[in-house]
C-alpha angles and dihedrals in degrees: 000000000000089000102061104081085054086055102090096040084047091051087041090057089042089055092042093055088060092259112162136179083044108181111181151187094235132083130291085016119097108247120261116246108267140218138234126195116201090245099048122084087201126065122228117246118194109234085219145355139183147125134289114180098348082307131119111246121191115197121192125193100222108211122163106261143189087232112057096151084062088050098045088052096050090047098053088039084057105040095049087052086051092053090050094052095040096252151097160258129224123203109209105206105205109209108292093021113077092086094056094048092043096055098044090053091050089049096054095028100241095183099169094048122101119213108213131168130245106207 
């Protein structure tokens, strides 16, 4: 998975803003609840979630990826359970990677999607 060497500085920001219940897709964490759409054969799986203030927070690491079409989905899926729960999600942008990930949520208007950097 790209993703995986981004996963402990991800977790370590989570701790840091004050995120708690964290459940993860990553090892030694229990696995967050995932979500299946009609027209996937795979199921979506959050990279991590936890609460902020009582309220359900969604955090995403945003990596450039082969398979945009997966990632937009995911990201939509997430952001509109977010909405509902009065959340949020929250888009970490690894070095090299925010402006992909910039120019993909303006282009599918994810509003309730935050960009962050992963430095």
């Amino acid at each position: 998975m790209v993703k995986e060497p981004y996963f402990p500085q991800a977790l370590t920001w989570a701790q840091k803003r004050g995120i708690y219940d964290i459940k993860a897709n990553w090892e030694d964490y229990e696995t967050p609840s995932q979500f299946s759409k009609t027209d996937e054969e795979k199921p979506f799986i959050p990279d991590i979630t936890g609460k902020s203030t009582g309220r359900k927070v969604y955090v995403e690491i945003a990596v450039k990826t082969d398979d945009i079409d997966r990632s937009i989905s995911k990201w939509k899926l997430m952001s509109t359970l977010a909405s509902m729960r009065g959340g949020k999600l929250i888009l970490l942008a690894p070095k090299g990677h925010k402006a992909f990930v910039n120019r993909i949520m303006k282009k599918h208007q994810l509003q309730n999607a935050q960009l962050v950097d992963l430095e």
